[in-house]
C-alpha positions as CSV (number, residue, x, y, z in Angstrom):
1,X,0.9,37.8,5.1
2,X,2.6,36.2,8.1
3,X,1.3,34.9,11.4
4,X,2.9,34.2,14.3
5,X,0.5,32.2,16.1
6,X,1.4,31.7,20.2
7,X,2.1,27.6,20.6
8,X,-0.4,26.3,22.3
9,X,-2.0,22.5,22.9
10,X,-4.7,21.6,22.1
11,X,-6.8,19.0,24.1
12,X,-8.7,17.4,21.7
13,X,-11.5,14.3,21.8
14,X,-11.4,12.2,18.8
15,X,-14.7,10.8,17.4
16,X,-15.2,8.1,14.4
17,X,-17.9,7.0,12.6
18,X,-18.6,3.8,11.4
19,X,-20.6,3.0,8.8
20,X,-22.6,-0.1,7.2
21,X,-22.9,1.9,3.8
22,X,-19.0,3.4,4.0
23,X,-16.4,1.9,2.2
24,X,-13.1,0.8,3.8
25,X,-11.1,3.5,3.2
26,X,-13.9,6.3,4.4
27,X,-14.8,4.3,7.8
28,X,-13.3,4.7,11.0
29,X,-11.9,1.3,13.4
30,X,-10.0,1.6,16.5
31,X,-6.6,1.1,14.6
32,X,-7.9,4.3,12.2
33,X,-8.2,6.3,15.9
34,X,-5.0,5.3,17.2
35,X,-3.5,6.7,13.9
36,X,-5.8,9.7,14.2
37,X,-4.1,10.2,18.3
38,X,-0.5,10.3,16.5
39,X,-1.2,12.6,14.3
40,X,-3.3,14.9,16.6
41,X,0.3,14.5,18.9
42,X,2.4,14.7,15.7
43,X,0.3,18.3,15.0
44,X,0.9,19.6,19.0
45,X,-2.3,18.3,20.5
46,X,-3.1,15.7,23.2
47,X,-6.1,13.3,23.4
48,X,-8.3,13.2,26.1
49,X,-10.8,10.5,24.9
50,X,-11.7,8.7,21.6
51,X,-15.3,7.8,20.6
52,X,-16.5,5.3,18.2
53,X,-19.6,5.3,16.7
54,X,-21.7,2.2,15.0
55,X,-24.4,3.1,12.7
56,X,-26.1,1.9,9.1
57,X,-25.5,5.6,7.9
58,X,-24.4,9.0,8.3
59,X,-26.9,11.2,10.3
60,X,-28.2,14.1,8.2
61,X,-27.8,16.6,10.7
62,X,-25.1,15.5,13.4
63,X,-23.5,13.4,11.4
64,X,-22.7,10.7,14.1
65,X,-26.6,11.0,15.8
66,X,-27.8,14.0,18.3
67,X,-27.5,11.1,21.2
68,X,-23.9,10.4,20.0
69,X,-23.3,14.5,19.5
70,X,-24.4,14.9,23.2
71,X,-22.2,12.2,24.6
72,X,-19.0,13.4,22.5
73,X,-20.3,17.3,24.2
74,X,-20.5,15.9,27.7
75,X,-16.7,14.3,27.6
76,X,-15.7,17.6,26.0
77,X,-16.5,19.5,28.8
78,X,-15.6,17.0,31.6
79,X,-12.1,16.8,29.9
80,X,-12.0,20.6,29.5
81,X,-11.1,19.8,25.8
82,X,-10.7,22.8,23.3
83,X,-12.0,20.5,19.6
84,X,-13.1,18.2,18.3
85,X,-11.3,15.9,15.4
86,X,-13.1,13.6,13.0
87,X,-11.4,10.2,12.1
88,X,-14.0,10.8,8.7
89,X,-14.4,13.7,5.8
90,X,-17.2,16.0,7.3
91,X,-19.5,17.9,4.8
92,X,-19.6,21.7,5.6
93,X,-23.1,21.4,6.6
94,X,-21.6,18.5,9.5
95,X,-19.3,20.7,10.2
96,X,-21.0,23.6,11.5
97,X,-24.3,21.4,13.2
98,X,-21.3,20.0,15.2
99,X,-19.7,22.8,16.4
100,X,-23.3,24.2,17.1
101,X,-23.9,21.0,19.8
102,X,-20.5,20.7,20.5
103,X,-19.7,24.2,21.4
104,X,-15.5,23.6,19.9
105,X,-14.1,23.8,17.0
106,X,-14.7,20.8,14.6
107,X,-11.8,19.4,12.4
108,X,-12.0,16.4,10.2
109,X,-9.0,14.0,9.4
110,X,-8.2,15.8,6.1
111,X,-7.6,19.3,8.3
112,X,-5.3,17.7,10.5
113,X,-2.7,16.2,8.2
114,X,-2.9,19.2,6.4
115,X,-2.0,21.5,9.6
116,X,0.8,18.8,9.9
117,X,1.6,19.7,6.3
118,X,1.9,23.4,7.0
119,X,4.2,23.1,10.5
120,X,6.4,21.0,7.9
121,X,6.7,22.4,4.9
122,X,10.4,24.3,4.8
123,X,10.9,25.1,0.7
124,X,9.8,26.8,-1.2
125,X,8.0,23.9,-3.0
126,X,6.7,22.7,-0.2
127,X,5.3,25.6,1.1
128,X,3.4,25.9,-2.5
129,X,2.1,22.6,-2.4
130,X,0.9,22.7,0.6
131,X,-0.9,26.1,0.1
132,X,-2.3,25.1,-2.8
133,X,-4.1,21.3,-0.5
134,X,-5.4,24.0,1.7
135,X,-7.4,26.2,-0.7
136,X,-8.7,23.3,-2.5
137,X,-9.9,21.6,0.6
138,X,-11.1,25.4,2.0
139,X,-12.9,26.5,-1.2
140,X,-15.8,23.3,-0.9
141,X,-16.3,24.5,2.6
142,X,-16.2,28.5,2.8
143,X,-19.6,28.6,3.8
144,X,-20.2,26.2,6.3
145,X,-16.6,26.7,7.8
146,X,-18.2,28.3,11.0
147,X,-16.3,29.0,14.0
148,X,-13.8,27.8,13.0
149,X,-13.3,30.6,10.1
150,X,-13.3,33.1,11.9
151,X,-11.2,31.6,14.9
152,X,-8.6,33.9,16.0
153,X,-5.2,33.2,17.5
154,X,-3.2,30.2,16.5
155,X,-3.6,26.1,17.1
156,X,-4.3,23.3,15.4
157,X,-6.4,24.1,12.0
158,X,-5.6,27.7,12.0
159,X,-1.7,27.0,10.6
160,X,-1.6,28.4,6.5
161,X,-3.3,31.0,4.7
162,X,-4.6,33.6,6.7
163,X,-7.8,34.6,8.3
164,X,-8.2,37.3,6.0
165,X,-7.4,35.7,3.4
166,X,-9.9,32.8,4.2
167,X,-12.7,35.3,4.7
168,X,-12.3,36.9,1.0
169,X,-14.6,35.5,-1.8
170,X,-14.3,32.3,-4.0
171,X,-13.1,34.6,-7.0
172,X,-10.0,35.8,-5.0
173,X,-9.3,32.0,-3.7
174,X,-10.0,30.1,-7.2
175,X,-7.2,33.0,-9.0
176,X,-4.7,32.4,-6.1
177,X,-5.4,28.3,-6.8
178,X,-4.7,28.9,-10.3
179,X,-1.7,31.4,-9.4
180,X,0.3,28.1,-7.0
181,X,-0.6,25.7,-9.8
182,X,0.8,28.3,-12.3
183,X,4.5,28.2,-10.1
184,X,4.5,24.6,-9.1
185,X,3.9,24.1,-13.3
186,X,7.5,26.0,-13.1
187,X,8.8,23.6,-10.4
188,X,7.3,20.9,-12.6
189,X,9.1,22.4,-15.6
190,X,12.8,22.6,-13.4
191,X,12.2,19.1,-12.5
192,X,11.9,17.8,-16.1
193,X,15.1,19.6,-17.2
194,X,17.1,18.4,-14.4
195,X,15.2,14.1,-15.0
196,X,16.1,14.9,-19.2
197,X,19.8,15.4,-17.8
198,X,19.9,12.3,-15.7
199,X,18.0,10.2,-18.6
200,X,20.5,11.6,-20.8
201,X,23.7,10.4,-18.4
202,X,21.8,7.1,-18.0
203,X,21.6,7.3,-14.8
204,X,18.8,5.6,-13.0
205,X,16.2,6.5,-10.7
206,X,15.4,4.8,-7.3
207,X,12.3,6.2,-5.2
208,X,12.1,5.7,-1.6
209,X,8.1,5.3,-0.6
210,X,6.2,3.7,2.1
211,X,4.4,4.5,4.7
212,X,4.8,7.5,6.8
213,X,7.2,7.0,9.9
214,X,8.7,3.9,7.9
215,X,12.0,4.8,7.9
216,X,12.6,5.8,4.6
217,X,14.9,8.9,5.2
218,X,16.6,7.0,8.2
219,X,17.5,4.6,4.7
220,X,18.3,7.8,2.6
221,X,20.7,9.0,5.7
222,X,22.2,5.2,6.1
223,X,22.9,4.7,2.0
224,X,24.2,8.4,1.4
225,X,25.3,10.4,4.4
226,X,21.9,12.8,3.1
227,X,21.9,14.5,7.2
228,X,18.6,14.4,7.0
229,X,16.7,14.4,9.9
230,X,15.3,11.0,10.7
231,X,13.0,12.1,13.7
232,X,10.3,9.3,15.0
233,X,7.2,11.6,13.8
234,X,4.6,11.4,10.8
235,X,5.4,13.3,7.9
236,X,9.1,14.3,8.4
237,X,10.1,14.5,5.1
238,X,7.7,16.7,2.7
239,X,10.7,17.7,0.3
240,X,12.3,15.0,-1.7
241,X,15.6,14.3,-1.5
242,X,17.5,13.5,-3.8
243,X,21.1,11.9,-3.4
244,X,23.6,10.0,-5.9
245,X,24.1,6.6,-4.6
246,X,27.0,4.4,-5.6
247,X,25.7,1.4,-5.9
248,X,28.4,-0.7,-7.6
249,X,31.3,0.0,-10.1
250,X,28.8,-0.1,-12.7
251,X,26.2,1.1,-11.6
252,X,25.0,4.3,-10.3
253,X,22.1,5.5,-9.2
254,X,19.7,8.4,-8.1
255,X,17.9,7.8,-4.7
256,X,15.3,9.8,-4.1
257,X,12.6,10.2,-0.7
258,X,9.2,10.8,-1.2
259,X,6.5,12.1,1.1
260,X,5.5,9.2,3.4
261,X,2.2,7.6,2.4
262,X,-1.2,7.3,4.9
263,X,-4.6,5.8,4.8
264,X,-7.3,7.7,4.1
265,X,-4.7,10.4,2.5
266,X,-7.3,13.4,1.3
267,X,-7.0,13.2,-2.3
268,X,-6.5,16.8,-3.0
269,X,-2.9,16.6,-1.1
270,X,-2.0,13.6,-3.4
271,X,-2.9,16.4,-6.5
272,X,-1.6,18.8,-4.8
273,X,1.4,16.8,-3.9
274,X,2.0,15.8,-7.8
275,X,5.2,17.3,-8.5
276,X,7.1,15.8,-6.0
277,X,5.5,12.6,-6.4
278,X,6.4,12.4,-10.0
279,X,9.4,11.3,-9.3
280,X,7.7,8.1,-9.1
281,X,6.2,8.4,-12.6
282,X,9.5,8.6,-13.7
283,X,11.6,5.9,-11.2
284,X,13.4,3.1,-12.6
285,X,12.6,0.9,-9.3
286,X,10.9,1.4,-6.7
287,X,12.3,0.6,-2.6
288,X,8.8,0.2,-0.8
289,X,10.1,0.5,3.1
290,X,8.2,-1.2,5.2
291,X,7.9,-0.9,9.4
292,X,8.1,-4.7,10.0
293,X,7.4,-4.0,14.0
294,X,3.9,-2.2,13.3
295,X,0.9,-4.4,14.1
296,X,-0.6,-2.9,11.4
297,X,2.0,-3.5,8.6
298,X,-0.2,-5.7,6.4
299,X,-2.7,-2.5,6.0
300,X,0.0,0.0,5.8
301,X,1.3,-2.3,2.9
302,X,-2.1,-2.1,0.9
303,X,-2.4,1.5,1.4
304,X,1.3,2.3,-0.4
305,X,0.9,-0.5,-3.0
306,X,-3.0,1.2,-3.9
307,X,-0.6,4.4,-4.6
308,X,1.9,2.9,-6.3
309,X,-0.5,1.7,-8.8
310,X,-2.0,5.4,-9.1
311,X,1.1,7.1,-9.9
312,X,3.9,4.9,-10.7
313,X,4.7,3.8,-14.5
314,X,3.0,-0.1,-15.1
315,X,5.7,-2.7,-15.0
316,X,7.6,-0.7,-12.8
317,X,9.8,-3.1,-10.3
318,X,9.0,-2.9,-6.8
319,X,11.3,-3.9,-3.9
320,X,10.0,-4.6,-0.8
321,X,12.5,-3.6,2.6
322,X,11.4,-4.7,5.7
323,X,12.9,-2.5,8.3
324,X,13.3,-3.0,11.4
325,X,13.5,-6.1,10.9
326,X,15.9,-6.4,13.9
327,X,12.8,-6.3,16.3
328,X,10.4,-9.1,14.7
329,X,11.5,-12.9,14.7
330,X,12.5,-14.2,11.0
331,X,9.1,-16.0,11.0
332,X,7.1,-12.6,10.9
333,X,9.0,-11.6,8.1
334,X,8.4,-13.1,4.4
335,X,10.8,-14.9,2.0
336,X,10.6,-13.9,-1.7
337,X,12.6,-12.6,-4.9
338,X,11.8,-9.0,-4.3
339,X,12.0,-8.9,-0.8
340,X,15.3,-7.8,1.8
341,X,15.7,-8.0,5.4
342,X,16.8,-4.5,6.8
343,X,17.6,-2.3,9.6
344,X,18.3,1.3,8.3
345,X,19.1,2.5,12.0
346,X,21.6,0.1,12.6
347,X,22.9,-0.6,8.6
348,X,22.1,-4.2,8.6
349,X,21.2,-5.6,5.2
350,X,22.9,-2.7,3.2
351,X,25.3,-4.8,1.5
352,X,22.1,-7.4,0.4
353,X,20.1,-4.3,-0.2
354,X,22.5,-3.1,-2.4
355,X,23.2,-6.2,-4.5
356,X,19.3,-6.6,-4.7
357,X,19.5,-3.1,-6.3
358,X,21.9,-4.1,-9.0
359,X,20.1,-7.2,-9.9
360,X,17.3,-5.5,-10.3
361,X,18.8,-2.6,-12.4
362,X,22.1,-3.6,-13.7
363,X,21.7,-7.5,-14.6
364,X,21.1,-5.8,-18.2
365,X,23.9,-3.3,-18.0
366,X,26.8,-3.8,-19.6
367,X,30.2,-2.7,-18.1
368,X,32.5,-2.3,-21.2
369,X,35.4,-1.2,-23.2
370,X,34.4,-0.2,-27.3
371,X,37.0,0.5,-29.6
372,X,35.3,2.2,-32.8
373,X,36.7,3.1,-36.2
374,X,37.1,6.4,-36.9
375,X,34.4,6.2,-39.5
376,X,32.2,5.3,-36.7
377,X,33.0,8.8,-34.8
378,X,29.2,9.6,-34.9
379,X,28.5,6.6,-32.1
380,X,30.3,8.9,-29.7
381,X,27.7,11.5,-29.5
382,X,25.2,8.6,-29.4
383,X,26.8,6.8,-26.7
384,X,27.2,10.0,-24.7
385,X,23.1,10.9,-25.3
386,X,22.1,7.6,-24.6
387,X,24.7,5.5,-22.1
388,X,26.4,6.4,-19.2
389,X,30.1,7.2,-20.5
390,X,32.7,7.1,-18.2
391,X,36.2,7.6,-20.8
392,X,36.6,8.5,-24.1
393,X,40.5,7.7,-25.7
394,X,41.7,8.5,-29.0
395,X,44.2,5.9,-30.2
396,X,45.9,4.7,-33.5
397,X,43.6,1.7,-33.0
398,X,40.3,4.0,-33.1
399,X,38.2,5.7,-30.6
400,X,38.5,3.8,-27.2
401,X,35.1,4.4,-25.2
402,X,34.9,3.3,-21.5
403,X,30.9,3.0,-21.2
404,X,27.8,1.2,-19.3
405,X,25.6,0.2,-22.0
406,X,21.7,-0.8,-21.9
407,X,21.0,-4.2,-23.6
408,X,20.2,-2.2,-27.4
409,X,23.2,-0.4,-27.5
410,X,25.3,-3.3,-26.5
411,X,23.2,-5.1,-28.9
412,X,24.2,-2.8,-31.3
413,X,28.2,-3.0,-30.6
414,X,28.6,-6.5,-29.2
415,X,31.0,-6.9,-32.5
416,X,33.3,-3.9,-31.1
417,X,33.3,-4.7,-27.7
418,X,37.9,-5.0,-26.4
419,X,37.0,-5.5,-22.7
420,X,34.0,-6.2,-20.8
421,X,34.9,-5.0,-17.3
C-alpha cells in the first residue's frame, strides 16, 4: 500500500547518553551528536538543541534519569520541537516512558538511518532490503512502540511499511520477513550468476567502501563516466554500481560502490544489507576511500576497517585513498605501500591510483601470446573458463591464443609462450 506523506520538518532535540558500563560503539560523545544533527538534516529535520548526558548506567525507567527527562521536556517545549532522537538504541520499554514525559515522538539512532534508508532506496532491491531492516528492527518493539505507532500523517520515522501494516500481529510481520528474504535470496541468486560470469572471463572485482559521504561515487563517476549522482549527503548511494573500468591494456577490471559505512550502523541493516554487500565477500581488492578533511577521519577509518573484517574474504588487499586530499597539507596525510593521494572531484591522483590498482592486481598477470599444437586443442576451452581471452587464431603453426593469464596457467604454458606483450 502506498503513502503519500505531506513533507514536513521536523524540529527535533537530540539527546545522548553516556555511559561508564557502555561500550564504545553503544555510547554517545559530542562527535557521535554532531553525526546524529547530519543525519537528522540528511532525513528532512532541523535541530534545535543537543543534550548529553553523563551517568554510570542506563536509568530503568527514563533511560537518561527523570531529572535529565524533564530538562530534555522543558527545551522541547521552549524550542516548540515536534521529537525527540536518541544518539543510543532505546528498549521498547524506554521508548514509551519517554514519550510519556516527553510528550513527542521518541526515535533512537537505528530509526533515523533507517527513515534515511527508505527516502533513498530507488530499486527494486533496495526497496527490499530496506523493508526487510524495518520489520526486523519493528518486530522487537511492536509493543512498546507507543505513539509513535499509531502516528498518523508523514515525517521522520513514519517513511516504510504502513500504519496498517505496523498495527497487524507478529504472525503477519514474521511471514512478510520471511517473504523479502525469500526475493532478496532470488537477487542473491541473480548476483551469483552474473559474479560466475565475470569469474569465468577473469575479470576482477574492485569494491568501493568507506565511510558514508566519502566520496566513493564521486570516484566511481571520475574512473568511469557512471552519472551517478555525487550529492554532499549521507547515504547517497544504497544500490551498487557496478561499472567496467579499464584499468590498463592488460588489465580490466569490475568497479563496484557499496553502501557507505557509519558508526554505530544497527546491525540488522548490515543483515539486511547482505546482498549488496557481498560483493565484498567476493572483491578481489578492496579501495577504502577515505575523507582526509574530516576531523574525525581516524574513527571513521576504524569503523570501515571493523567491517571489512566482518564481511570481506581474509587476506583480501586493501587500498587506502585519501580523498580530498587537496584540502589537508601533505603532513596530515600518511606515506605507505598501500596508500594514494586523491581528489576524486578534481581527478588528481587517477593516473597513481590507477597504477596502484595494477600492482596490486596485475603484477601476477601475464599479458601473452600462446601458440598450441593442435593436439593441445583442449587448452582452449580451459583458457577461455579460466583466463581472460582476448584472440583466438588458427594457423599452420597451431592455435595462436591472445590471453591474460594468472600465475598457474602461465605456469602451466610458460614452454608455449611466442610473445609476451
Amino acid at each position: 500500500m502506498e503513502h503519500n506523506y505531506e513533507v514536513t520538518q521536523e524540529r527535533a532535540v537530540l539527546v545522548g547518553l553516556n555511559a561508564d558500563c557502555f561500550t564504545k560503539a553503544q555510547t554517545a560523545t559530542d562527535e557521535t551528536l554532531e553525526e546524529l544533527e547530519a543525519l537528522l538534516e540528511t532525513a528532512g529535520g532541523f535541530c534545535t538543541g543537543k543534550i548529553l548526558q553523563n551517568r554510570h548506567t542506563p536509568d530503568s525507567h527514563s533511560f537518561i534519569g527523570e531529572g535529565k527527562a524533564q530538562e530534555v521536556r522543558m527545551l522541547i517545549e521552549a524550542t516548540q520541537s515536534t521529537m525527540a532522537v536518541f544518539d543510543n538504541e532505546l528498549s521498547p520499554g524506554h521508548i514509551r516512558a519517554l514519550e510519556e514525559i516527553l510528550g513527542v515522538t521518541v526515535l533512537d539512532r537505528s530509526a533515523l538511518i533507517l527513515d534515511i534508508f527508505a527516502q533513498r532506496a530507488k530499486t527494486r532491491e533496495g526497496r527490499l532490503q530496506v523493508e526487510l531492516a524495518q520489520y526486523k528492527y519493528l518486530l522487537p518493539r511492536l509493543s512498546g512502540m507507543g505513539k509513535s505507532l499509531s502516528r498518523q500523517g508523514g515525517g521522520i520515522g513514519t517513511r516504510g511499511p504502513g500504519e496498517t501494516k505496523l498495527e497487524s500481529d507478529r504472525r503477519h510481520i514474521r511471514e512478510r520477513i520471511a517473504r523479502l528474504q525469500s526475493e532478496l535470496e532470488q537477487v542473491r541468486q541473480v548476483r551469483g550468476v552474473q559474479r560466475e560470469r565475470r569469474i569465468k572471463n577473469s575479470v576482477p572485482v574492485v569494491a568501493i567502501v568507506g565511510y558514508t559521504n566519502a566520496g566513493k561515487s564521486t570516484l566511481l563517476n571520475q574512473l568511469t563516466g557512471a552519472g551517478i549522482p555525487a550529492n554532499n549527503r549521507l547515504f547517497d548511494t544504497l544500490d551498487t554500481t557496478s561499472r567496467q573500468l579499464h584499468v590498463s591494456d592488460n588489465l580490466d577490471v569490475v568497479l563496484s560502490d557499496t553502501v557507505g559505512f557509519i558508526a554505530k550502523l544497527p546491525h540488522h541493516l548490515v543483515d539486511a544489507f547482505r546482498a549488496t554487500l557481498e560483493e565484498l565477500e567476493y572483491a578481489d581488492l578492496l579501495l577504502h576511500v577515505i575523507d582526509s578533511a574530516d576531523p574525525n577521519r581516524e574513527e571513521q577509518i576504524a569503523v570501515v576497517d571493523r567491517l571489512i573484517a566482518k564481511l570481506a574474504k581474509p587476506g583480501t588487499r586493501v587500498l587506502r585513498l585519501y580523498n580530498k586530499s587537496d584540502l589537508v597539507t601533505p603532513e596530515e596525510i600518511p606515506v605507505g605501500e598501500d596508500v594514494v593521494k586523491i581528489s576524486a572531484a578534481t581527478g588528481r591522483g587517477m593516473d597513481v591510483l590507477l597504477q596502484a590498482i595494477e600492482a596490486a592486481l596485475g603484477h601476477s598477470r601475464h599479458h601473452v601470446v600462446v601458440t598450441l599444437p593442435y593436439s593441445m586443442g583442449g587448452m582452449v576451452e580451459t583458457l577461455h573458463s579460466g583466463a581472460q581471452v582476448l584472440n583466438v587464431d588458427y594457423t599452420a603453426e597451431g592455435i595462436c591464443v591472445e590471453a591474460v593469464l594468472d600465475p598457474i596457467l602461465y605456469g602451466r604454458l610458460k614452454d608455449y609462450v611466442t610473445k609476451e606483450c
